[in-house]
C-alpha positions in Angstrom: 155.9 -19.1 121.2 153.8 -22.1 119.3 152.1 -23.4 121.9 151.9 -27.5 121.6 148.8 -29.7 121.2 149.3 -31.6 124.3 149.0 -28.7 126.4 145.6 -28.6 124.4 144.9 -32.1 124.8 145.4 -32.2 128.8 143.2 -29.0 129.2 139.9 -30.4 126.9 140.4 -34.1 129.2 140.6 -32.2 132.1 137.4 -30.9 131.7 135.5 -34.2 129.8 136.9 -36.1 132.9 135.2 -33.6 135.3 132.1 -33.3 133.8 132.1 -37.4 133.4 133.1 -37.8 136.9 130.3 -35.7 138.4 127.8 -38.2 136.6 128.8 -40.7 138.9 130.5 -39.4 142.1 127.6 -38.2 144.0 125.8 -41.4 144.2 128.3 -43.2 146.9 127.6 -39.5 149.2 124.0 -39.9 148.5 122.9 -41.5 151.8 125.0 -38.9 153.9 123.3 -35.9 151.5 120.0 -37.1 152.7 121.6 -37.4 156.3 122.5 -34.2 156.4 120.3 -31.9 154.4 117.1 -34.3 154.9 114.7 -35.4 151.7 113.2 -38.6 151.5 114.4 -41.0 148.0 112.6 -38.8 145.8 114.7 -36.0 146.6 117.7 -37.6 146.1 116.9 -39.1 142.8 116.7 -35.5 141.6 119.9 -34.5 143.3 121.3 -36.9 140.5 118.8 -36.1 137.6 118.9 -32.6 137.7 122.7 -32.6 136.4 121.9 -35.5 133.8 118.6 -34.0 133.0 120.1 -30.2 131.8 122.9 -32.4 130.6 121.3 -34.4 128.2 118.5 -32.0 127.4 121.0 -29.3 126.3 123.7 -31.5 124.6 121.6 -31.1 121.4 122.3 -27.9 121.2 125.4 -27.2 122.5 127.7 -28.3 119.8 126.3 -25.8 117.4 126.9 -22.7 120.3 130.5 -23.8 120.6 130.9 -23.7 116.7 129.2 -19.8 117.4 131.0 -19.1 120.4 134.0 -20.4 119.3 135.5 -23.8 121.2 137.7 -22.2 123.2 135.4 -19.5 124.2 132.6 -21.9 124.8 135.2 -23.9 126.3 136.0 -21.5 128.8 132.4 -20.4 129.4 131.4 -24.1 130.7 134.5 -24.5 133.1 133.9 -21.6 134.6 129.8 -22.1 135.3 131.2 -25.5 136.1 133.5 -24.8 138.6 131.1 -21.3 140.3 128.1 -24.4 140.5 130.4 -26.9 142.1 131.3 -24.3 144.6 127.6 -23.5 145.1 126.7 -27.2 145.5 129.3 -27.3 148.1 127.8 -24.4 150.6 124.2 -25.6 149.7 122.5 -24.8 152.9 119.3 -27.2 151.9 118.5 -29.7 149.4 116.5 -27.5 146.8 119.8 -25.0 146.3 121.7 -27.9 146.1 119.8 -29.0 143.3 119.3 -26.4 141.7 123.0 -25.6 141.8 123.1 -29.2 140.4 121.3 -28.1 137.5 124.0 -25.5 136.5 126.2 -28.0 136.5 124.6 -29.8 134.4 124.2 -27.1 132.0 127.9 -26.1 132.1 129.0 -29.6 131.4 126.4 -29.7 128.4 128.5 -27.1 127.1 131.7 -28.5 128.0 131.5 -31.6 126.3 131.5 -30.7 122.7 133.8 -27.8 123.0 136.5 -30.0 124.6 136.0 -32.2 121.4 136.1 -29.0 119.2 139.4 -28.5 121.0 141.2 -31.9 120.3 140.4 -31.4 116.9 141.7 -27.8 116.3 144.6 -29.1 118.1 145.8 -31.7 115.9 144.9 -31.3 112.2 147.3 -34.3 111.2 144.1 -37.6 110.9 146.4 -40.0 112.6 147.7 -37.8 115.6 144.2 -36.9 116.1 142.7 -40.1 116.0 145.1 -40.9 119.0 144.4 -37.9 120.3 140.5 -38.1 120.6 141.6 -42.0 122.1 143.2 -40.6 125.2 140.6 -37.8 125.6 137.8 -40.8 125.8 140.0 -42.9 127.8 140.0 -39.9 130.0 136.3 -40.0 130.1 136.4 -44.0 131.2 139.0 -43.5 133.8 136.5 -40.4 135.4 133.9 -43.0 135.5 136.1 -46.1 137.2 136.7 -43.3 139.6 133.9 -41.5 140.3 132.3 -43.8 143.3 135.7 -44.7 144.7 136.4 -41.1 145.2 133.1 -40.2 146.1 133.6 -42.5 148.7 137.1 -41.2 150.2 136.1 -37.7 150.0 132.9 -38.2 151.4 134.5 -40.7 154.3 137.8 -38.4 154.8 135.9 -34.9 154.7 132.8 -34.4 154.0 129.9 -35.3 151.1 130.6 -30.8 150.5 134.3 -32.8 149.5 133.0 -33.9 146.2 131.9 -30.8 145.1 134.1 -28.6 146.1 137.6 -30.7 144.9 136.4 -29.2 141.4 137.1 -26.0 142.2 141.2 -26.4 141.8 140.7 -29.1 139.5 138.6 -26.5 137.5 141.3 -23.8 137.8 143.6 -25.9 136.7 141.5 -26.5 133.3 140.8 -22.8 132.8 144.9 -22.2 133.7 145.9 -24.8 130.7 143.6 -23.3 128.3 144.8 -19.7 128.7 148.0 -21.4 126.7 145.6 -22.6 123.7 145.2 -21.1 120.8 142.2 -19.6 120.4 139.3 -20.8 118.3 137.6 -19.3 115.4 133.7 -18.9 115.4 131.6 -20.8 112.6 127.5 -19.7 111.9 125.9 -22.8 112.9 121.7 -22.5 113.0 120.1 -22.6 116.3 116.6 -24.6 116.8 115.4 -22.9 120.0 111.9 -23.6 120.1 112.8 -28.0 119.4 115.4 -27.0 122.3 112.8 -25.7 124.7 110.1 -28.1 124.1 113.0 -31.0 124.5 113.4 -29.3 128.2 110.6 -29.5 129.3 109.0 -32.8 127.8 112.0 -34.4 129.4 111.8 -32.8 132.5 108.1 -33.0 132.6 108.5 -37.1 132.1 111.1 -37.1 135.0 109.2 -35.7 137.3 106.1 -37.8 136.7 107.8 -40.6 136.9 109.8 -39.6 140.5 106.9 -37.6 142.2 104.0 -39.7 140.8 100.0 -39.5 142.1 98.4 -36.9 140.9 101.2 -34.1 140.6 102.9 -36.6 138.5 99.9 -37.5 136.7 99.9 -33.8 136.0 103.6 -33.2 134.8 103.1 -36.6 132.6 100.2 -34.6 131.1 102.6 -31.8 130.4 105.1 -34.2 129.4 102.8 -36.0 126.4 101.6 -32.1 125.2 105.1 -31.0 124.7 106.4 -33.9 123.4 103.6 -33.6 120.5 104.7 -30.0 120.0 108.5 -30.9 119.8 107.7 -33.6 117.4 105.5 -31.1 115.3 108.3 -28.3 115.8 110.6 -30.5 114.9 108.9 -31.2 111.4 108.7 -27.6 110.3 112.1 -26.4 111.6 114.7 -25.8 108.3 117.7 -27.1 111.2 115.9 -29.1 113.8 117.8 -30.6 116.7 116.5 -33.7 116.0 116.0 -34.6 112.3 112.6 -36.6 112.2 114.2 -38.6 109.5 117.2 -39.6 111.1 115.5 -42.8 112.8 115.0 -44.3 109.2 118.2 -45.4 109.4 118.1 -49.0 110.8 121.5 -48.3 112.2 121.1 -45.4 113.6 117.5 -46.9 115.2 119.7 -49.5 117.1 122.7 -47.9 117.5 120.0 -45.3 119.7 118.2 -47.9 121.3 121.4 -49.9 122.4 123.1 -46.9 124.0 119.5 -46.3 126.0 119.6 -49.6 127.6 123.3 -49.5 128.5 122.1 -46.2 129.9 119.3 -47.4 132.0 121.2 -50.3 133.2 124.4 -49.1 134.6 123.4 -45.4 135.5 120.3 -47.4 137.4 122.5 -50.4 139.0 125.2 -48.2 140.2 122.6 -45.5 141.7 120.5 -48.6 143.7 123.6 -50.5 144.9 125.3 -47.8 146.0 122.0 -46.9 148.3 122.0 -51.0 148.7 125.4 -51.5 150.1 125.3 -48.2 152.8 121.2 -48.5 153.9 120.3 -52.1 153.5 124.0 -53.5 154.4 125.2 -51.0 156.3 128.7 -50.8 155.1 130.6 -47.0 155.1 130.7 -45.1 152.1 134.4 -45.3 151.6 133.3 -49.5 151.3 130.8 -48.7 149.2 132.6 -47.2 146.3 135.7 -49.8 146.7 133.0 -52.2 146.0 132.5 -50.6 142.5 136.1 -50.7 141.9 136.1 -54.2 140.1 133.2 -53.3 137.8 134.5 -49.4 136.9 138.1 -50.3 136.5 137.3 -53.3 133.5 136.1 -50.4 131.8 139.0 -48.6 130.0 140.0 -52.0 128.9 136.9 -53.3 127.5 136.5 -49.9 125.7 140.0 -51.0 124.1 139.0 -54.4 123.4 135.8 -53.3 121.8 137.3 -50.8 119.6 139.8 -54.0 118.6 137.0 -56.4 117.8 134.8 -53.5 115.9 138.0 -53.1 113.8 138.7 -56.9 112.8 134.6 -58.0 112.5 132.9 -55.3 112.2 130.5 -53.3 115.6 127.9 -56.2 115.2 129.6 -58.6 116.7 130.9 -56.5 119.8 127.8 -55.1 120.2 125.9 -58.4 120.3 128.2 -59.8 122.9 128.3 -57.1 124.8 124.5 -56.5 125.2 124.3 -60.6 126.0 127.2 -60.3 128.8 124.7 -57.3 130.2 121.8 -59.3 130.0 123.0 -62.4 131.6 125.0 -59.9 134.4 121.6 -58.5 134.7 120.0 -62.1 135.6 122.7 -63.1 137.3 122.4 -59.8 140.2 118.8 -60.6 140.0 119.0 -64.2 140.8 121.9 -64.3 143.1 121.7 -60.9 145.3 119.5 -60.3 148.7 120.4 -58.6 152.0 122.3 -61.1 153.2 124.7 -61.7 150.3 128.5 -61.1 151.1 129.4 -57.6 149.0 132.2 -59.0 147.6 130.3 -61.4 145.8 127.6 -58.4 145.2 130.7 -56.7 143.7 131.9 -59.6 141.4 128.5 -60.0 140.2 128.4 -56.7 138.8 131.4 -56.6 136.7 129.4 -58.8 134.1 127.3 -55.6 133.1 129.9 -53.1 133.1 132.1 -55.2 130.6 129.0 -55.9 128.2 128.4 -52.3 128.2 132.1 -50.8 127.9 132.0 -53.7 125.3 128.5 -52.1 123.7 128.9 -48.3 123.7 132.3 -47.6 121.2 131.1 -49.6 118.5 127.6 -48.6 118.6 129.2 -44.9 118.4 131.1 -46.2 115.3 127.6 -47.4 113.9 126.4 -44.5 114.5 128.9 -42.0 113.0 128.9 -44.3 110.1 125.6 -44.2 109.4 124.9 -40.4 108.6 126.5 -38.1 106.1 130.1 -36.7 107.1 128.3 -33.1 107.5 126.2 -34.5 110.2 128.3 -36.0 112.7 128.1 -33.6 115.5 124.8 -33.7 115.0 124.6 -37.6 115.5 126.5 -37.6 118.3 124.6 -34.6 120.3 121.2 -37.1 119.6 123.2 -40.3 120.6 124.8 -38.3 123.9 121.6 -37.0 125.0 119.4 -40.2 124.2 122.1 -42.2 127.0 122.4 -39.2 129.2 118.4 -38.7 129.6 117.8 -42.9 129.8 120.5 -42.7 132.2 118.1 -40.2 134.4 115.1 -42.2 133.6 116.5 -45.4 134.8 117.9 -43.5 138.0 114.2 -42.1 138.6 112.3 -45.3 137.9 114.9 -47.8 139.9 114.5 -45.0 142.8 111.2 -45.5 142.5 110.5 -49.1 142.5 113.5 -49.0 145.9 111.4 -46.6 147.8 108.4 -48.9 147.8 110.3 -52.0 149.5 114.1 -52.1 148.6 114.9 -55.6 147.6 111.6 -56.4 146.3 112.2 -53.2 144.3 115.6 -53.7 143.3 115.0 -57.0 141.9 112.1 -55.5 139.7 115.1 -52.7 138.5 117.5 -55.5 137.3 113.8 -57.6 135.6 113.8 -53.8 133.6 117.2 -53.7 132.8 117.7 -57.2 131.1 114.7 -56.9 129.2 115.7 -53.7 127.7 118.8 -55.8 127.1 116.9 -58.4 125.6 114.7 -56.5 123.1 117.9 -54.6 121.7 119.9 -57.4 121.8 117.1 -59.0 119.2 117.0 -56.3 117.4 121.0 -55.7 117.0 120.9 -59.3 114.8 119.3 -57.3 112.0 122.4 -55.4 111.0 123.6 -56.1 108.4 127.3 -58.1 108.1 130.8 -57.4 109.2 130.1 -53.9 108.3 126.9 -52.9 109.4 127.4 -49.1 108.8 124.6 -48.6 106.4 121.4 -50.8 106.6 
């Protein structure tokens, strides 16, 4: 019996909204992690980093082991790691299995990702069908992300932080259950570039760490992270398929389109990981208040995706992309301006909803600009470079706002927002040098 494309279709959003919602859940449970298993900031920044870290580091080569593996196989290989480090985050008797077990699921959801893609598109070959098709598995993704701190903080508040990690284990089942029922995928030679991979690891890691652990073991690690950075960049020159084609940047679109999707990274990834410390430690509300309080900023988000999509379509991604990096911005001044200890969280709440819209308004189009920049042959390739560039500012921005906190939390929070609106600022400047209604090719 044929099986049909929805079936398909529910199994790869399954799993993108898992591996989406994981980004974001754990930081309303972070403050009863550290109550629980101990650790001071620093070791909860990196119960967050390490899954964006192996994330990001790995999404630039993931999309060529599904097309050797095989979507559905790779597929299938991620949900299952997924769901097995989920279960081991859940018993983590201490914070360094916890995240290392974190790591693994970051690694499984680097695989997850493309493959789940792979899978929409084997599903339906008809253009149209899939174009709706790949719409509802990235509405999928937006939907994870409205609720990833609300359910963090009802599961957290009704059971346990162990709840967040361990709901993914039927939800995971579930995925694996549905994709028996696919049909399965055909393997493609795609060239691996292992040696850009492995210097990629550890320069980002390396930077990480220096910037979360700091005196002179971070002085250290930033050492280690400048050496292998030169090497990847020099790796990256000779290889014949590098993960990161030194030439790609030439492109002015591709340049902003990059640089854009790093500050939306920074600022929301950051602002959503130091207010949901801000409303539990320095207002003291629960954590099932907490993530209600991110409610109104997350759930603008599917529609703003729409909307953005709407106005790339009629004028072009310059114009939704200008707007929605000056909404950001001026969000950004607004929290900065506006927000102390003694500021009623529903206002804290509203103020936020500013930056989420400018960057839900941001990201699609700058995708589009990005897509439409390379060759057709290089895509996937774009997109890995585009994914990881947002995933690893988004664990950047989550170590150096947790730094700055950790030092004097207002005083410190206040500095994270400064950060955030002049990254903003500088690639909102820089967006006014695309070209017209277009801007596709500069």
């Amino acid at each position: 019996m044929r099986t049909s494309p929805a079936t398909t279709l529910v199994a790869a959003l399954l799993g993108f909204a898992l591996i989406t919602l994981d980004a974001s859940v754990v930081n309303v449970a972070l403050p009863a992690i550290g109550s629980a298993l101990g650790g001071e900031m620093a070791g909860l920044q990196w119960v967050v980093d390490a899954y964006t870290l192996a994330f990001a580091a790995l999404m630039l080569s993931t999309g060529a082991f599904a097309d050797r593996a095989g979507a559905s196989r790779a597929y299938a290989i991620g949900i299952l790691l997924f769901t097995l480090a989920s279960a081991a985050c859940g018993l983590a008797p201490n914070l360094a299995v916890l995240i290392g077990a974190r790591a693994v699921q970051g690694v499984a959801a680097a695989v997850v990702l493309p493959a789940s893609l792979a899978l929409v598109r084997q599903a339906y070959p008809d253009a149209a069908r899939r174009a709706r098709a790949v719409a509802a598995w990235a509405a999928g993704g937006s939907v994870a992300v409205a609720l990833g701190p609300v359910a963090g903080g009802a599961l957290t508040t009704a059971w346990d932080w162990r709840g967040i990690f361990f709901i993914n284990l039927p939800l995971g089942a579930v995925a694996l259950a549905l994709l028996v029922r696919a049909p399965r995928s055909e393997r493609r030679p795609a060239p691996l570039d292992l040696p850009g991979q492995l210097t990629a690891i550890v320069t980002l890691t390396a930077l990480t760490f220096a910037v979360i652990e700091g005196g002179a073991t971070g002085l250290v690690a930033l050492a280690v992270a400048v050496v292998s950075g030169v090497l990847f960049v020099r790796v990256e020159a000779r290889q014949a398929h590098p993960v990161v084609p030194p030439g790609l940047f030439r492109t002015r679109a591709v340049s902003v389109a990059v640089a854009a999707g790093v500050a939306c990274s920074v600022a929301f990834y950051g602002v959503v990981f130091v207010f949901s410390l801000f409303f539990q430690q320095v207002q003291g509300h629960s954590a099932l208040y907490a993530g209600l309080l991110f409610l109104p900023m997350s759930g603008l988000i599917a529609a703003s995706n729409v909307s953005a999509g709407r106005l790339a379509g009629r004028y072009g991604p310059r114009l939704p992309i200008l707007i929605g990096q000056g909404l950001a911005t001026a969000g950004l001044l607004l929290l900065l301006v506006c927000v102390d200890e003694g500021t009623p969280a529903a206002l804290v709440a509203a103020l936020l909803i500013p930056l989420s819209v400018g960057c839900a308004l941001t990201v699609p189009p700058l995708t589009s600009l990005m897509m439409e920049a390379v060759p057709a042959e290089r895509a996937g390739l774009a997109a890995g470079v585009l994914n990881s560039a947002r995933q690893t500012a988004g664990g950047l921005g989550i170590a150096v706002f947790g730094t700055l906190v950790s030092h004097g939390f207002v005083e410190g929070m206040r500095e994270s927002l400064g950060i955030g609106a002049a990254l903003f600022a500088v690639t909102w400047l820089f967006s006014f040098r695309l070209s017209g209604p277009s801007a596709s090719r500069a």
